[in-house]
Steps between C-alpha positions, in 0.01 A plus 500: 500500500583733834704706280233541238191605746801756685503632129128500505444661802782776384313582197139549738694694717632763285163524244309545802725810587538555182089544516524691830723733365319554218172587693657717754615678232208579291282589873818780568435628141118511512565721816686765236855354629728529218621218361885466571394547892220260476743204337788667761257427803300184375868321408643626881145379654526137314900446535450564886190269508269796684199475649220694333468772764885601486392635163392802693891478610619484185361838360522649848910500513482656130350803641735721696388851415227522765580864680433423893598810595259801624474759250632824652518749198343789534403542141396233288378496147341236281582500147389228246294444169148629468234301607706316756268636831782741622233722651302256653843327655548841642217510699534139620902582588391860682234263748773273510720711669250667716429177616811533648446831657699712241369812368481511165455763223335415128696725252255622199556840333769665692796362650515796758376358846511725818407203724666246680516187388649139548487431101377635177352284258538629142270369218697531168286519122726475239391748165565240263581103468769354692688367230561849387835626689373843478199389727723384747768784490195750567374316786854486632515893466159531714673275735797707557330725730416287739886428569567164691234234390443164603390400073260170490442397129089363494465194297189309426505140536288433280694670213696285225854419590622699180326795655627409842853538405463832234385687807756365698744612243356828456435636821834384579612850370397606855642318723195303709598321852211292464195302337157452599298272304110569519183340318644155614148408524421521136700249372583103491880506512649677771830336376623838308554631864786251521601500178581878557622491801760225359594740247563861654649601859235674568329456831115418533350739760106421460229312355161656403191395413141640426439519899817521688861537506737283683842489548700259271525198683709133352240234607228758389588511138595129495135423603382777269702305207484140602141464606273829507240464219542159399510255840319195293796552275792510811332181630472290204839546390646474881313162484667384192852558671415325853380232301843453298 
């Protein structure tokens, strides 16, 4: 009979985190988290019998591209599809930097500037679309003159992941040091973000919205991807696993 109910109690165990799994797993991919990484972090949170809140952990040590370092280039340049905001980010990242007391020089028509400055922020448009290489090799060519350039490629969050990675792809033809990811304010699943960062080496410099730009911070975009836009959501399902 003792035998029988440690059988029983086996079998509750392991449907119940069976069932955990399984709902950890479709939250993560409602968020936009692709699917491999949601089962990879919903198995890791189950087999090591979490709490809820160390799903924040979870994600948090899967994102190791954050760039805390001071940007010191002189010249920078955004590149990136149409339609992205590059122009507005440009004016966010130039008060950004004066903020911090730099001087700082928007390039438009001419790249010759008599002036002093602490860095030049170059707005790029590209003469065609950026799955055509010949897009991207003339925007490399107007580049050129500008000699050292700190490259950021300017992806919109809100963008399909298909699209996400073709621009990755393409503008990879020159080179970029870094992303920034704008518009993250337009759309439900801020997982892409990690899903991309998961994928490339490429270090994430900024985030951008309609109002303000902000320096890519770890337990910023976990909040943006666990719980901004859909708290009733976060809570019902971190109720379900406290009550397991």
């Amino acid at each position: 009979m003792e035998r029988k109910k440690n059988i029983a109690e086996i079998k509750r165990l392991l449907s119940e985190r069976k069932t955990m799994q399984q709902a950890i797993f479709r939250f993560l991919q409602s968020k936009g988290i692709s699917p491999s990484l949601s089962e990879e972090i919903a198995e890791e949170f189950v087999q090591k019998e979490l709490e809820f809140l160390h799903l924040k952990d979870l994600i948090s040590k899967r994102i190791t591209q954050i760039k805390r370092k001071e940007i010191t280039h002189k010249s920078i340049a955004l590149i990136g599809p149409h339609g992205v905001g590059k122009t507005a980010v440009l004016l966010k990242l130039a008060h950004y930097f004066q903020e911090k007391g730099k001087k700082v020089v928007l390039h438009s028509s001419s790249f010759q500037v008599s002036e002093e400055y602490d860095h030049l922020l170059i707005d790029t448009q590209l003469k065609g679309p950026f799955y055509h290489t010949s897009s991207i090799d003339q925007l490399g060519e107007e580049l050129a003159p500008f000699g050292q350039v700190l490259i950021l490629l300017t992806l919109s969050a809100a963008s399909k992941e298909v699209d996400l990675f073709g621009a990755i792809h393409q503008f990879s033809l020159l080179s970029p040091s870094g992303l920034i990811f704008t518009k993250v304010d337009e759309t439900l699943t801020l997982g892409n973000i990690l899903n991309v960062l998961q994928k490339t080496e490429m270090a994430l410099h900024f985030l951008a919205d309609k109002n303000e730009l902000w320096a890519a911070d770890i337990e910023c975009i976990v909040r943006k991807i666990l719980i901004d836009f859909n708290q009733e959501e976060f809570q019902m399902i971190r109720q379900f696993v406290m009550s397991n």
